[in-house]
C-alpha positions as CSV (number, residue, x, y, z in Angstrom):
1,X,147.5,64.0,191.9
2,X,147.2,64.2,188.3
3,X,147.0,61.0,185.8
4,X,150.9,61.5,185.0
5,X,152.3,61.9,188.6
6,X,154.0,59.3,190.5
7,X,153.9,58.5,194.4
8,X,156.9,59.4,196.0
9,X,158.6,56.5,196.3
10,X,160.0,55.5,200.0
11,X,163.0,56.4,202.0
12,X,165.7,53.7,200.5
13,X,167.3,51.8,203.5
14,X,171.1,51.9,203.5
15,X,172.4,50.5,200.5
16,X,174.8,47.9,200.2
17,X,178.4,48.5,199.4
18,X,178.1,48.1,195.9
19,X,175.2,50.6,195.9
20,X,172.9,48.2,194.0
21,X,170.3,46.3,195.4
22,X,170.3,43.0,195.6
23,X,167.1,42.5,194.4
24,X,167.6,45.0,191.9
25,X,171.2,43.1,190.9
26,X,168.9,39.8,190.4
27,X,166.5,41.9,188.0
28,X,169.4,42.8,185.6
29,X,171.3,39.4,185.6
30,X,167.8,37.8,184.5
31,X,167.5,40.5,182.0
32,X,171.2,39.9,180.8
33,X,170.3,36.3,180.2
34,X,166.9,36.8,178.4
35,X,168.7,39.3,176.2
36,X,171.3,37.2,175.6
37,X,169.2,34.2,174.4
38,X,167.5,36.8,172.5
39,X,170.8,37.9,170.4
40,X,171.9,34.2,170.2
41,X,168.8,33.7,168.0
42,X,169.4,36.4,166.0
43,X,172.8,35.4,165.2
44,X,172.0,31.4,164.3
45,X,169.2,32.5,162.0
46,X,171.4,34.3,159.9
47,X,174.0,31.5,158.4
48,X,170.5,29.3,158.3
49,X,168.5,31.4,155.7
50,X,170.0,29.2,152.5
51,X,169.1,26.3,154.4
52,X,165.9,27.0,155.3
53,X,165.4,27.9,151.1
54,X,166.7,24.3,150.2
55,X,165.1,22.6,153.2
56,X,161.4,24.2,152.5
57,X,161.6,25.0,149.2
58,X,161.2,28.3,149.3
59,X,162.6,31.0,146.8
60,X,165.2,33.4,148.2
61,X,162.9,36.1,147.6
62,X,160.9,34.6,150.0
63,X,163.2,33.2,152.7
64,X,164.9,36.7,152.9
65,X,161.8,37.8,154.6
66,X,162.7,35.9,157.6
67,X,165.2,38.3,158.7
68,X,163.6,41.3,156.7
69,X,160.3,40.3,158.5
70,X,162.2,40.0,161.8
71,X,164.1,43.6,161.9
72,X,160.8,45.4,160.4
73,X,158.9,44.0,163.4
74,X,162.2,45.1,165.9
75,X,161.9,49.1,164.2
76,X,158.2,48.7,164.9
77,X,158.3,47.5,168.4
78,X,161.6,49.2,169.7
79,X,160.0,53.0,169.3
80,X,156.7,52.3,171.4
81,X,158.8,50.9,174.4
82,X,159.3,54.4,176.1
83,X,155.6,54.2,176.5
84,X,155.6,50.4,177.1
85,X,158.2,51.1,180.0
86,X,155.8,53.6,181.8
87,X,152.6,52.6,181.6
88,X,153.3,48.7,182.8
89,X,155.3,47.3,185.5
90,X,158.9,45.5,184.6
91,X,157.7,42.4,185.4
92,X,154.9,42.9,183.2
93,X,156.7,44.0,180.3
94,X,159.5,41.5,181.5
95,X,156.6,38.7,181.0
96,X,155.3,39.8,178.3
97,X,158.3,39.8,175.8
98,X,159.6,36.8,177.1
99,X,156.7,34.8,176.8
100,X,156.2,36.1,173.5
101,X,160.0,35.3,172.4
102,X,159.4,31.7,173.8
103,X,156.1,31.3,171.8
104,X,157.8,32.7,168.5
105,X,160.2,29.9,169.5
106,X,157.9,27.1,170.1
107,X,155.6,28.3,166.6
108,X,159.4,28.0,164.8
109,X,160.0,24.7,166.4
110,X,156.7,23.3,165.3
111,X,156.8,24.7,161.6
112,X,155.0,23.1,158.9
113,X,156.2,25.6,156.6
114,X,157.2,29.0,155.3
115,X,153.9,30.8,156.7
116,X,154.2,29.1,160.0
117,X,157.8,29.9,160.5
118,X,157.5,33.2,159.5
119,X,154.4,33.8,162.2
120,X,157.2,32.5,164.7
121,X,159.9,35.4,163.3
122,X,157.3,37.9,163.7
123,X,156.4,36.9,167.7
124,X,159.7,36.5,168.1
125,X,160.0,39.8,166.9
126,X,158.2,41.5,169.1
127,X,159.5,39.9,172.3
128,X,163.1,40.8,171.3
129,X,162.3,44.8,170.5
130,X,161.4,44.7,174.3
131,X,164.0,43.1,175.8
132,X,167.3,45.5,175.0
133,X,165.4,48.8,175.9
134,X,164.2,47.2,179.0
135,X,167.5,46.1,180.2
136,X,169.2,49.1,179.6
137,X,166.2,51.5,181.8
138,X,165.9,48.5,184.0
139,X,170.0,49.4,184.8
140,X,169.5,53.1,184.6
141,X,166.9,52.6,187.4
142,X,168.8,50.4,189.5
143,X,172.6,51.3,189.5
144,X,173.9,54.5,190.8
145,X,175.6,56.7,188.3
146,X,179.1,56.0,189.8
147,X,178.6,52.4,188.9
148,X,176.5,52.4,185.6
149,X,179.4,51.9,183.4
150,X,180.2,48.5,184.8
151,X,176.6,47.2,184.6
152,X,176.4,48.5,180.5
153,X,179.7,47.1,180.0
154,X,178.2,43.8,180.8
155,X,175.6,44.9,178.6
156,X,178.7,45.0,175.8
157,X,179.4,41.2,176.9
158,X,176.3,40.1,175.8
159,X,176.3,42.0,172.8
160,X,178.8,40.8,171.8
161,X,179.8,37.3,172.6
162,X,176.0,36.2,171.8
163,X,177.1,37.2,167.9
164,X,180.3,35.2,168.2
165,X,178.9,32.4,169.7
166,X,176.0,32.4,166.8
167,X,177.3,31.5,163.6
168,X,179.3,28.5,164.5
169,X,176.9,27.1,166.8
170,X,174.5,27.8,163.6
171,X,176.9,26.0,161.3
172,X,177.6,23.0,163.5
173,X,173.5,22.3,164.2
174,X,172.9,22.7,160.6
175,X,175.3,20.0,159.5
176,X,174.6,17.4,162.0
177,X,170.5,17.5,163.5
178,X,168.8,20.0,160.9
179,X,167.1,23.6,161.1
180,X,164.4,22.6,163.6
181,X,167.2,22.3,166.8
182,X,168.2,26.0,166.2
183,X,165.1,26.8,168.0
184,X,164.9,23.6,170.0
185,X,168.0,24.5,171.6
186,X,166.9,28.2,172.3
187,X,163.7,27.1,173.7
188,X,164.4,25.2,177.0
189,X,167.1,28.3,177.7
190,X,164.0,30.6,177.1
191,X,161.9,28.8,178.4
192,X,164.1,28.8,182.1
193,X,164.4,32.8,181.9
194,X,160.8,32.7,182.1
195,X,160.0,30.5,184.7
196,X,163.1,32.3,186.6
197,X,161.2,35.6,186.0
198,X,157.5,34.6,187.3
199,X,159.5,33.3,190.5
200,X,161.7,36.2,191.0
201,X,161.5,39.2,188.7
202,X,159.8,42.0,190.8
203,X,158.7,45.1,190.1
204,X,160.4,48.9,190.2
205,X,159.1,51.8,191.3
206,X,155.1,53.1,189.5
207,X,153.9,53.4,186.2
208,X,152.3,56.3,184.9
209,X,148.6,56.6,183.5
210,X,149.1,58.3,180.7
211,X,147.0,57.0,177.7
212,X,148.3,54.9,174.2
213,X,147.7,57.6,171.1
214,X,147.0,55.3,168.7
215,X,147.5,57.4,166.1
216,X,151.4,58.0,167.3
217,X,151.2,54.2,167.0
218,X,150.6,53.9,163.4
219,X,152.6,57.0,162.5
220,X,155.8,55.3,164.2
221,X,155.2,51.5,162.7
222,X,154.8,53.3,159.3
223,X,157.6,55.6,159.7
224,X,160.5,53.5,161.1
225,X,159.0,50.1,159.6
226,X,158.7,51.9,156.4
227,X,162.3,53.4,156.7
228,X,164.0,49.9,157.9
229,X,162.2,48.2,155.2
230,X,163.1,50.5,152.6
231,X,167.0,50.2,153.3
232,X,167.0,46.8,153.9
233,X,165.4,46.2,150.2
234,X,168.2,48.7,149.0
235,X,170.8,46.1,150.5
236,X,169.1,43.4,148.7
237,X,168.9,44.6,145.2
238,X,172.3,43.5,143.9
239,X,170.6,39.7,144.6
240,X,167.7,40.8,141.6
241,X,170.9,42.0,139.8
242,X,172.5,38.3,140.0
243,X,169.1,36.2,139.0
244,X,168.6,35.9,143.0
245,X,164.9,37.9,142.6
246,X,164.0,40.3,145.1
247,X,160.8,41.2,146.7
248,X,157.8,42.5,145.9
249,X,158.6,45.9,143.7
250,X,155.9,48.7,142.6
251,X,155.9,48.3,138.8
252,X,158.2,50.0,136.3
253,X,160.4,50.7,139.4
254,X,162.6,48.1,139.9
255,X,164.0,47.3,143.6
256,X,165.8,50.7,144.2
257,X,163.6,52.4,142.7
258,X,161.0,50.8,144.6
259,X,163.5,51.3,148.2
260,X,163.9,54.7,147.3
261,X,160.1,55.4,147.4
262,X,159.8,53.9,150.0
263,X,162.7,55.2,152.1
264,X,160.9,59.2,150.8
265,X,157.5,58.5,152.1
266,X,158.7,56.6,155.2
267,X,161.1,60.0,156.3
268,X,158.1,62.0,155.3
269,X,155.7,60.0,157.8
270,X,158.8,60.2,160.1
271,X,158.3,63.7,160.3
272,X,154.7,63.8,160.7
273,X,155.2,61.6,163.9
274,X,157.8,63.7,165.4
275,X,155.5,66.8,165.2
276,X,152.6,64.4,167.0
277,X,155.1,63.5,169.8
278,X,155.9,67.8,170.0
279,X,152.6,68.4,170.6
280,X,151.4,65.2,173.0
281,X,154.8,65.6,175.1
282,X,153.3,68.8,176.6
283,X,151.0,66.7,178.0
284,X,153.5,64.0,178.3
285,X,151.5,61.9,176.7
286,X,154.4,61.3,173.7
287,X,154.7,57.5,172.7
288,X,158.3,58.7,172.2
289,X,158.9,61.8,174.4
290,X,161.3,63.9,172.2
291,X,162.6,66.2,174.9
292,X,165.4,63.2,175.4
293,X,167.2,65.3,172.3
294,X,167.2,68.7,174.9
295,X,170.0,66.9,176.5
296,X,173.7,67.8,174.1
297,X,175.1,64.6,175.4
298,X,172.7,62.2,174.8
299,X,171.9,64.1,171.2
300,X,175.3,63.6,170.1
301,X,175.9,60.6,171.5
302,X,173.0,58.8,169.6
303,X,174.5,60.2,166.6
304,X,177.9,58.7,167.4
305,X,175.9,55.3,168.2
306,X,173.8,55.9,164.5
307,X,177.0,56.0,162.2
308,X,179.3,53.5,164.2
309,X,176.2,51.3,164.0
310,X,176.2,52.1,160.2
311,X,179.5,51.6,160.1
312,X,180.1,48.2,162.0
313,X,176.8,46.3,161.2
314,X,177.6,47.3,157.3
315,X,181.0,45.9,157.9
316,X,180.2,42.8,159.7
317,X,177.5,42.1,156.6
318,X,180.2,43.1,154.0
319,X,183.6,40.9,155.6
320,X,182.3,37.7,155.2
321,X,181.5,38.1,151.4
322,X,184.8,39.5,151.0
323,X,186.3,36.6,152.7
324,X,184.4,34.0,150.9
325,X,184.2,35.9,147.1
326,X,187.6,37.5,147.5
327,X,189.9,36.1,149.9
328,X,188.8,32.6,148.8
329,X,188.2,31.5,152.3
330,X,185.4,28.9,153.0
331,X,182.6,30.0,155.6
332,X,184.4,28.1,158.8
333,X,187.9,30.1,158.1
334,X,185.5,32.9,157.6
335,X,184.1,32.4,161.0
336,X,187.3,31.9,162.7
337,X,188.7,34.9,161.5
338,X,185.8,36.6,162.9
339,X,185.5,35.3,166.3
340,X,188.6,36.2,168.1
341,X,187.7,39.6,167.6
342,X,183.7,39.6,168.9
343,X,185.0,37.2,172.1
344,X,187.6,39.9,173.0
345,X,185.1,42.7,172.5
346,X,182.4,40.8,175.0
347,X,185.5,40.2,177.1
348,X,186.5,43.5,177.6
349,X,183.0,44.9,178.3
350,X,183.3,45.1,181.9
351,X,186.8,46.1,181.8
352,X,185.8,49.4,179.3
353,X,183.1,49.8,182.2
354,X,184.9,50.2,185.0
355,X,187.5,52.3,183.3
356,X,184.6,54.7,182.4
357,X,182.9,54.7,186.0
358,X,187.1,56.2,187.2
359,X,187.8,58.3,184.3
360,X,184.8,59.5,182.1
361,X,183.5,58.6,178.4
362,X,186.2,60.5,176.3
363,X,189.4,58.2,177.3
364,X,187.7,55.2,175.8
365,X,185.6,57.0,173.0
366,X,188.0,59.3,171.5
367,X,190.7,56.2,170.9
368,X,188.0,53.9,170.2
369,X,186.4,55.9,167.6
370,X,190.3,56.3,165.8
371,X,190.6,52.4,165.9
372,X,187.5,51.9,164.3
373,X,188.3,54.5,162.0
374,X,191.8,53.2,161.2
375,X,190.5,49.3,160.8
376,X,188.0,50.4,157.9
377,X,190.3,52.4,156.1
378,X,193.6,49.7,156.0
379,X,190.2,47.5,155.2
380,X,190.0,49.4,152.1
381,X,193.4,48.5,150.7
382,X,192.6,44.4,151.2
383,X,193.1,42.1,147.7
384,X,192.7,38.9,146.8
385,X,196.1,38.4,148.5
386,X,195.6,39.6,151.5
387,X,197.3,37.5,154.0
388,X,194.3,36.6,156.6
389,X,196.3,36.6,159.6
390,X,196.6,40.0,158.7
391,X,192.7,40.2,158.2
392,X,192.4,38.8,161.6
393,X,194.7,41.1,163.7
394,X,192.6,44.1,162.2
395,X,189.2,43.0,162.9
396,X,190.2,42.3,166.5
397,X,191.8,45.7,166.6
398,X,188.5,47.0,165.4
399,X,186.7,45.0,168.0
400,X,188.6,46.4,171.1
401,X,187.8,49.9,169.1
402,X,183.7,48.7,169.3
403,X,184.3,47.9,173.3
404,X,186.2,51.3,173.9
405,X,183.2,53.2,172.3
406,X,180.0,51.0,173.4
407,X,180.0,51.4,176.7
408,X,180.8,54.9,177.4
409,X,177.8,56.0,174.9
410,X,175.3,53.4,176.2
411,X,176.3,55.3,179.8
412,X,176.7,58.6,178.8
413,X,174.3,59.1,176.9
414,X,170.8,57.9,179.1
415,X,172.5,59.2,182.1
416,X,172.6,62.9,180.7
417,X,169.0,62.3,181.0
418,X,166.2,63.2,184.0
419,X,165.1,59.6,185.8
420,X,161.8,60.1,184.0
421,X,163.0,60.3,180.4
422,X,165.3,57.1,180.8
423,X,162.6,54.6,178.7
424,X,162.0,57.2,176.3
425,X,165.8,57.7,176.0
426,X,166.9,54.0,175.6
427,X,163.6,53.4,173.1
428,X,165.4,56.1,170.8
429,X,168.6,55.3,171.0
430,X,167.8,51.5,170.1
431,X,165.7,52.9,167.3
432,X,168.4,54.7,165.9
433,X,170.6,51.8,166.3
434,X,168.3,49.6,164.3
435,X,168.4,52.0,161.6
436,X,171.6,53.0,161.2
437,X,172.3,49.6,161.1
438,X,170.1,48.8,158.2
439,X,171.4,51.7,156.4
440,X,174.8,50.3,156.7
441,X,174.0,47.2,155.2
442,X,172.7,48.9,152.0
443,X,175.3,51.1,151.9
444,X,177.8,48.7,151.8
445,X,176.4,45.9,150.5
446,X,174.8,47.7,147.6
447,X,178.3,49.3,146.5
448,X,179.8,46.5,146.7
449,X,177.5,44.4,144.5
450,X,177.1,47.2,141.6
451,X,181.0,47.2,141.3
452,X,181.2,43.2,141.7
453,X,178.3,43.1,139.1
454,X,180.0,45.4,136.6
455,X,183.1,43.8,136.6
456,X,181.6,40.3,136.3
457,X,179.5,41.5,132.9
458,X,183.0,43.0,131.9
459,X,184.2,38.8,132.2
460,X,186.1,39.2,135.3
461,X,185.8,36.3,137.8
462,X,184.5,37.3,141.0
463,X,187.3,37.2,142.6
464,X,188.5,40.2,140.8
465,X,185.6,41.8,140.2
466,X,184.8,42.1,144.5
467,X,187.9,43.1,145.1
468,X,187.8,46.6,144.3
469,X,183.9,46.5,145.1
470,X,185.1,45.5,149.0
471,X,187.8,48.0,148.8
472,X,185.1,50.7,147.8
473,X,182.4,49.6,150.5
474,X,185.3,49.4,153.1
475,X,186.3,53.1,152.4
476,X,183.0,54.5,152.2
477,X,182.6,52.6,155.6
478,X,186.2,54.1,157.1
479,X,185.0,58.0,156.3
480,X,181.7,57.5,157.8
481,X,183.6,56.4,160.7
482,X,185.3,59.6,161.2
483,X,182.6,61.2,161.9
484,X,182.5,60.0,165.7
485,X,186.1,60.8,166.2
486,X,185.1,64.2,165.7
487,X,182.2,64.4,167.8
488,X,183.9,62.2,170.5
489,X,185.6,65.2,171.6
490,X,182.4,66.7,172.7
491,X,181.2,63.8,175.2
492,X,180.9,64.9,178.2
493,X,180.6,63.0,181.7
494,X,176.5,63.4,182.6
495,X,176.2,66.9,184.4
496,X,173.7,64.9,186.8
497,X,173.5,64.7,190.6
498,X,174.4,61.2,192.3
499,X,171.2,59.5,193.2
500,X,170.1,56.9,195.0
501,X,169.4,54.0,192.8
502,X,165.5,53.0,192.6
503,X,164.9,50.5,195.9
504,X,162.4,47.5,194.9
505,X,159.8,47.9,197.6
506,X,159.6,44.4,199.6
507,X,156.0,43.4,198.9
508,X,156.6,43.7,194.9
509,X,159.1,41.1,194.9
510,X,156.3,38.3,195.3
């Protein structure tokens, strides 16, 4: 048997009625938990960066690179995770990141200053890049295909009711026991997950020999580091524009002319990598096997996931500067008008599952995508007198949109895929997530802030000046989103055979 075989694994006993296996079942709800706590902390950090610059005394060029530092880590980590997935055990991998998110945690906690709490972002980092592409083979592995879409729709509850949960747990901790109890609440929380998972995580099916090309390695962190890196310093240059300062530039550039570089050399790295991965996958010794992009299904539905990731995490960046600069709102109305929307969403998760598992992926994508689509455009006629019970009403229209269109590509689009390509699959499509996310922001945000900007040096207030910025960003953000109702037509159901789901062998679970 060669070095990339596996053992046949054993004759599954009957399954139960749900076709999932319990042990299997108790797998996914601790991965559900980890990820969640993972998300949580993702969200609270966000509404905490101004307080962490008055609280350490830290520039904003500096403290920006707390959640700069955090998503360059994720676009490093995320891409090696179809290898991680393969050569390790679950539990291993399971161990590994959550032990390393608890430890980011604990180094936070126990900050004595910027460098310290930065080190904590970074192990953080890395523990969260794991955790979403492991949950989502994990499922792949364990759930037959008739009942996948009801196990990722609970993946779309945790996705999205860890974000509306964040903020205003953020706000409230901030204002009453200080920075420090953002991470001492997430601690004990991660801190169970892992002593849950040394006691009952087990382990699924074999891992595969195959050796780390540590070349690929480099190529990837350089190339999709380089590339999230580059766009997310593209976001930030309207705060150079407004005195903020920015980070470090290469002289006589400026920040976009520094992000711009940057974004260039990073695709050009990007596409060295992808001819490394052509030529190790004939070995199948990729660190991310391309062949996942054979499969028409799962090709186009990355795509859709790339641009309504631009679209929505640009959106979700842009609406609360609108609200605050334009609408006049303060940041609790702000939240408020916010949360509705991200609760239903989470809500309807399993709900958008199940009608996927009876029905297929285009009755939920195709209307979904035309929701989203419809909420960014009446977006981009908003004012300064824009009644925000209206605002409200929209972005919870746009959030049962999000449900209708997350699940069915999560499902469709790894289980177009052969059982042996499923960590490879999920590493790219989180990859591409992570990116066209970051793209969004600087999209958005930098449209935005060069219209606000100019209309400010003309003596508007800003007020008036954002307004037609936000109406700008929000259309730019409402054609992108057409694109997926276009190539939601072409989603098929997976043309695979029903499998057995992966049995966890008795003797593992110790």
């Amino acid at each position: 048997m060669s070095s990339h075989e596996t053992a046949p694994s054993p004759q599954p006993a009957a399954p139960p009625a749900t076709g999932i296996d319990p042990q299997g079942m108790r797998v996914i709800w601790l991965l559900l938990v980890a990820a969640f706590v993972a998300i949580l902390n993702e969200t609270t950090m966000a509404i905490a960066i101004p307080h962490l610059n008055n609280d350490l005394g830290i520039a904003p060029e500096n403290g920006q690179w707390l959640t700069s530092g955090f998503m360059l880590v994720m676009a490093v980590v995320i891409p090696t995770t179809g290898f991680l997935l393969q050569r390790f055990t679950t539990r291993q991998v399971y161990l590994f990141a959550i032990s390393a998110f608890s430890l980011g945690t604990l180094v936070c906690l126990l900050a004595l200053g910027f460098p310290m709490l930065l080190l904590g972002r970074v192990v953080q980092a890395i523990g969260t890049g794991i955790m979403m592409p492991l949950l989502m083979t994990t499922i792949m592995n364990v759930v037959p295909a008739h009942s996948r879409g009801r196990m990722m729709g609970r993946v779309g509850l945790v996705i999205s009711l860890a974000p509306a949960i964040g903020p205003t747990l953020s706000g409230a901790v901030l204002d009453t026991l200080g920075w420090r109890w953002l991470f001492g609440i997430v601690l004990p929380i991660a801190l169970v997950a892992l002593l849950l998972g040394a006691r009952w995580m087990t382990n699924l099916g074999e891992t595969l020999r195959a050796p780390l090309d540590v070349l690929s390695v480099i190529l990837s962190a350089l190339a999709f580091g380089g590339l999230v890196y580059g766009l997310s310093l593209l976001g930030s240059a309207h705060e150079s524009a407004s005195g903020g300062g920015a980070s470090a530039t290469v002289p006589g550039l400026g920040t976009q002319g520094t992000a711009a570089v940057l974004i260039v050399v990073a695709l050009v790295i990007l596409a060295l990598f992808c001819l490394r991965q052509i030529s190790l996958q004939r070995a199948d010794d990729a660190l991310l096997d391309l062949r996942v992009f054979r499969s028409r299904t799962f090709t186009l539905a990355v795509i859709i996931m790339g641009v309504v990731a631009m679209a929505m995490f640009g959106t979700l960046t842009l609406l609360p500067l609108y609200l605050q600069n334009v609408a006049g709102l303060d940041a609790l109305m702000s939240g408020l008008i916010l949360m509705p929307g991200s609760i239903l969403m989470g809500l309807l998760g399993p709900v958008m599952g199940r009608v996927y598992d009876a029905k297929g992926p285009r009755v939920l994508l195709v209307p979904g995508t035309i929701v989203v689509a419809g909420a960014l455009l009446f977006y981009s006629t908003v004012g300064e007198d824009t009644a925000w019970p209206v605002l409200m009403i929209v972005q919870t229209l746009m959030s049962v949109g999000l449900a209708m269109t997350f699940t069915p590509l999560f499902s469709a689009s790894l289980g177009s895929l052969q059982r042996r390509l499923y960590s490879h699959g999920s590493a790219a499509l989180n990859t591409l997530q992570q990116v066209g996310g970051a793209a969004g922001v600087a999209v958005l945000i930098g449209l935005y802030s060069s219209i606000l900007h100019q209309g400010e040096a003309d003596g508007l207030s800003t007020a008036t000046a954002g307004a037609p910025g936000a109406r700008a960003a929000f259309l730019v953000a409402g054609l992108i989103a057409l694109v997926p109702v276009v190539l939601a037509w072409f989603i098929r159901p997976p043309e695979e055979a029903e499998e057995e789901p992966q049995q966890i062998p008795v003797e593992s679970a110790a």
